[in-house]
N, C-alpha and C positions, 0 to 999 in steps of 0.2 A: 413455841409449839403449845398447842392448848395442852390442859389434862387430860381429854380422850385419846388425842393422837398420842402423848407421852405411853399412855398404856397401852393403846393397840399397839407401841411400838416396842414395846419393853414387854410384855405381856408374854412370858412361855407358848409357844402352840407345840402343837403334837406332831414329833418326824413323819409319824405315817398317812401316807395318802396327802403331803401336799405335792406335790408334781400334779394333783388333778385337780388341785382346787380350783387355776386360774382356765379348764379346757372342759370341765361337765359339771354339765345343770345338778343339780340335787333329782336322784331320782323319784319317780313319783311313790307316794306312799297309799294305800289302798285303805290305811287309818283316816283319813279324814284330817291328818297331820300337816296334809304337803305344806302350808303357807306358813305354820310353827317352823318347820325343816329348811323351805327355802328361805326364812328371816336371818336362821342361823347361819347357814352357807355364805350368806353374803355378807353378814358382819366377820367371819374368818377369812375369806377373801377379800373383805378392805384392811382388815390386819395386816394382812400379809404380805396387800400392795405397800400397808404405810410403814410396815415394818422393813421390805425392800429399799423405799426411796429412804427411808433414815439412815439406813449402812450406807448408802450410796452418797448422800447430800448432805448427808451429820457426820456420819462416822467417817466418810471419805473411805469405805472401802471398795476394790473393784469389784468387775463384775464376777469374777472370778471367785474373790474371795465372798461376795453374797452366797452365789452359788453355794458354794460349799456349805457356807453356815445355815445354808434353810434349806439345803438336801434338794436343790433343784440345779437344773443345767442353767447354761450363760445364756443359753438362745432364750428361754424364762424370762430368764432375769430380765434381762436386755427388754424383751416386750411388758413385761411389767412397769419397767421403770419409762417407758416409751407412752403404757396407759395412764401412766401415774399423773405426768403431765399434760396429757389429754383431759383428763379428768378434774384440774387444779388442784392436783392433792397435793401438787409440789409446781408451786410459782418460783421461776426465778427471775433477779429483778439485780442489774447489773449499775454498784454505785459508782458510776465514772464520770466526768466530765467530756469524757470522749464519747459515751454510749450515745445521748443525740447525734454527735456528728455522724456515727456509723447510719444511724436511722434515716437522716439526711441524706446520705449516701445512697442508701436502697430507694429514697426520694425519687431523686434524680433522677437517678438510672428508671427507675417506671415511667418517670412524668417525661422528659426528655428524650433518651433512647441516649445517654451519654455511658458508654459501655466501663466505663473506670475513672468516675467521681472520685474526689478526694478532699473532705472539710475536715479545717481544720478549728481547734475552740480561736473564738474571736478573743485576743490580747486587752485588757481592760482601757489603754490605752491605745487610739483608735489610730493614731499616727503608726503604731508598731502594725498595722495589716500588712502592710505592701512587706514587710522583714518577716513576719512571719508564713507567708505566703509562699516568698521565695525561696525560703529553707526546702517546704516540702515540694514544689516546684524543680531546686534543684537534684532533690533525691531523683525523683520523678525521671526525670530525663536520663541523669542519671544511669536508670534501668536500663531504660531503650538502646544508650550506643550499642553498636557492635560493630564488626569488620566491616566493611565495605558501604557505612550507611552513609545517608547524603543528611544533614540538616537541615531544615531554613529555617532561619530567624524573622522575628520580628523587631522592633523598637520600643525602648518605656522603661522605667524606675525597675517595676518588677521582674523583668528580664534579667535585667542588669543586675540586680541584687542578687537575684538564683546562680548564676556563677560561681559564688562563693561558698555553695553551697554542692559541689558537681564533684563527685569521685572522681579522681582522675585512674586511668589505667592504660597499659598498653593498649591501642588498636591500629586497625589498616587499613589502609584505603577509605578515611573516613574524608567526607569533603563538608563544609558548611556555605548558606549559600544565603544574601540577603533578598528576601522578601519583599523589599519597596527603595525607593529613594532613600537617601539620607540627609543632613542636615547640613549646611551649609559652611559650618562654625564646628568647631570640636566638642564633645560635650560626653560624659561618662555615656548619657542614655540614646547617645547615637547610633545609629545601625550598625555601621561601620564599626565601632570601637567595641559591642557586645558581639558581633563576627569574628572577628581577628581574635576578641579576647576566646573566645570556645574554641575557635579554630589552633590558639597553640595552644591549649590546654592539654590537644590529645593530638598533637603537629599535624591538620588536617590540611587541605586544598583548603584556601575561601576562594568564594566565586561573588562579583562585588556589581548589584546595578548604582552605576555610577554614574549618578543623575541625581537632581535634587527632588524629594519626594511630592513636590506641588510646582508645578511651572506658571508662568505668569500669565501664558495664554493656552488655549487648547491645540491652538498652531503650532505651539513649541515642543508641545508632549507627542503632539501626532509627526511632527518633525525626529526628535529624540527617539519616539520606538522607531522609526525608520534607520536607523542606525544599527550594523550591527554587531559592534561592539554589546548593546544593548538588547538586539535577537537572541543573541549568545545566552545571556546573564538571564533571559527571561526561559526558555529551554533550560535551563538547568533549575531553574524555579518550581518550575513544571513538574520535573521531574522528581522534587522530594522526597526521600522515603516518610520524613517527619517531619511537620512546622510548627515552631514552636513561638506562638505568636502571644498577642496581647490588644484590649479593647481601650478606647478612649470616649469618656463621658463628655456631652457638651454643656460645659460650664465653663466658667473663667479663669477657675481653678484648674483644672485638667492642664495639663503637661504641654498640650501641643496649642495652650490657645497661651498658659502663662510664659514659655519661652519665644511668643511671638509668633511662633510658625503660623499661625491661623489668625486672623485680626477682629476686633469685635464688628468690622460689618459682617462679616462669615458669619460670627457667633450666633448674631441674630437673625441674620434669611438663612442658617442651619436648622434653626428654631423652628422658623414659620416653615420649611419645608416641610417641619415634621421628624427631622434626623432626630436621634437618642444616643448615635455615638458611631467610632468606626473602628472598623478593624481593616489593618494593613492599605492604613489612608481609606478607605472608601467608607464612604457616609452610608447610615444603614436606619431604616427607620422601626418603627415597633415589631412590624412584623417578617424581620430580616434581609427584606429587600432593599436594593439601592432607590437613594431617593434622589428628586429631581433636582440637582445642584452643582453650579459651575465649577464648585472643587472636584467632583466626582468625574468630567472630562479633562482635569488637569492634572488629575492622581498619575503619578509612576510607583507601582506596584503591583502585585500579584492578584484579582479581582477574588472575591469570595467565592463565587462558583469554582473555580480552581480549587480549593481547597477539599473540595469533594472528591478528588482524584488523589489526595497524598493520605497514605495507607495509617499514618496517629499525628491527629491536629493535638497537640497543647494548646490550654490556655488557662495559663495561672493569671489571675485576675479577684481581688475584692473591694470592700466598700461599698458601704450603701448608694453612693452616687454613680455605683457602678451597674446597681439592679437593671434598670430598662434596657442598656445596650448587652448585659450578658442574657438578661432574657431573649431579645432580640436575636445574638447568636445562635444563641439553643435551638429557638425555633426554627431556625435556616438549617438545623442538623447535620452542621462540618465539624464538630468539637467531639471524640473521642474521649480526652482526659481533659477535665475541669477539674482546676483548684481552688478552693477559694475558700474563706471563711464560712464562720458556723450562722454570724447574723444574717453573712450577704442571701445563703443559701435558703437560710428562712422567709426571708423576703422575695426571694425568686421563685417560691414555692407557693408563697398567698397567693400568688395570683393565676387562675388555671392556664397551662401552657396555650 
């Protein structure tokens, strides 16, 4: 604090008559004085503002006890200290490493219309995303059960990982429901085994589309929904209260092309389509829409536009190679709560929605 503020702050003023320093003008003087009179007025009322926010911001006392000690009421105070930082007589300036992420948050939620964002700081170690991810991810969900809710899941690493992370507690009539095909082979980040694993964590109903998530021809999948074992599995899909899904990057790296599911000729006419990634198998290009590609008539899963109808989509998701296809979702406007790191989020922000 400079040496004027220290004085104005520490500086004796006089009990009487401040209740009206900060509500009338200095009255006019008929001496020829008024502009001596109103100089003075208004260095006692920034006194008295800076002497306020110092009890308040230094001294850490309430509003209460200001009151008291400058002979003015709470309601005063309260608006002083309300002018005080109007004014910048009193900056404050919050050292955290979480305060970006909160900033980012407020981001979002403007630029998107994503109604409860959640970044978290990016781990120096770039492998720890998808762990750190799924910690607040599993909080996250977390919140949402209650009695009677339906889940749907999706498939992927971060899913799977949020588990571990999920309070468990009594509930009723909770049911979990998968969101697409699954995979052919057993594997932790299979549909199937992140279902079942939620579903007895809080001993719910699962409800299982048992199908593999990509069919070999579009005959087969239009064969397949004609079943209805598989009417069934898709009406309960449907019907959601929460989906708690996940995006996939097109690269060679990403999950569903390195365990095979997806082969490099996909990879590459995914490319020239224009795809950036998918969510619940379907191919989705920059501007959230499905793009034109043979995987997209052989998907068995829940279509995006669906997801517009279930009352809080999750999607914990980061990593830089995950920018275009979360941007992408965002823009299609089915995502409620996004989680995601502090870089991915800065990166999804450069670019206007």
């Amino acid at each position: 604090m400079s040496t004027w503020l220290r004085r104005a702050a520490l500086d004796p003023l006089p009990r009487s008559g401040q209740d009206d320093l900060m509500e009338k003008p200095a009255r006019k003087k008929r001496d020829g004085r008024q502009a001596v009179t109103s100089s003075v007025t208004s260095d006692r009322e920034e006194g008295l503002l800076v002497r306020a926010a110092w009890l308040a911001y230094v001294g850490d006392l309430t509003q209460a006890q200001i009151a008291k000690s400058l002979g003015l009421t709470r309601l005063r105070v309260n608006r002083m200290l309300a002018h005080a930082r109007q004014r910048g007589i009193v900056q404050i300036r919050i050292n955290s490493k979480v305060a970006n992420c909160i900033e980012l948050e407020n981001r979002l939620r403007d630029a998107y219309g994503v109604s409860d964002p959640i970044v978290v700081p990016t781990p120096p170690d770039p492998t720890l995303v998808p762990q750190v991810i799924a910690a607040a991810a599993g909080e996250a969900l977390s919140h949402r059960i209650r009695d009677g809710i339906s889940v749907g899941v999706g498939w992927g690493r971060t899913l799977q990982l949020s588990l571990r992370s999920v309070t468990v507690r009594p509930v009723r009539g909770m049911s979990v429901v998968s969101l697409l095909g699954g995979l052919t082979r057993g594997s932790a980040i299979n549909i199937y085994e992140i279902a079942s694993r939620l579903a007895a964590l809080f001993d719910a109903e699962c409800f299982y589309i048992a199908a593999p998530v990509f069919t070999d021809t579009e005959a087969t999948r239009d064969l397949l929904m004609r079943q209805s074992i598989l009417e069934d599995a898709f009406t309960h899909a449907r019907d959601v209260d929460a989906a708690f899904v996940s995006v996939g990057a097109v690269h060679k790296d990403a999950t569903i092309f390195r365990i095979g599911l997806v082969g490099d000729d996909d990879l590459r006419s995914l490319r020239e389509a224009g795809a950036v990634g998918d969510i619940c198998g379907h191919w989705i290009g920059a501007d959230g829409q499905l793009v034109d590609h043979p995987l997209n008539s052989r998907v068995i899963g829940l279509a995006p536009e669906h997801l517009r109808d279930v009352d809080t989509v999750i999607l914990p998701s980061g990593g830089l190679d995950k920018v275009p296809v979360l941007r992408a979702v965002l823009r299609l406007g089915v995502v409620d709560v996004l989680i995601t790191d502090e870089k991915t989020a800065e990166a999804i922000l450069a670019e206007k929605p």
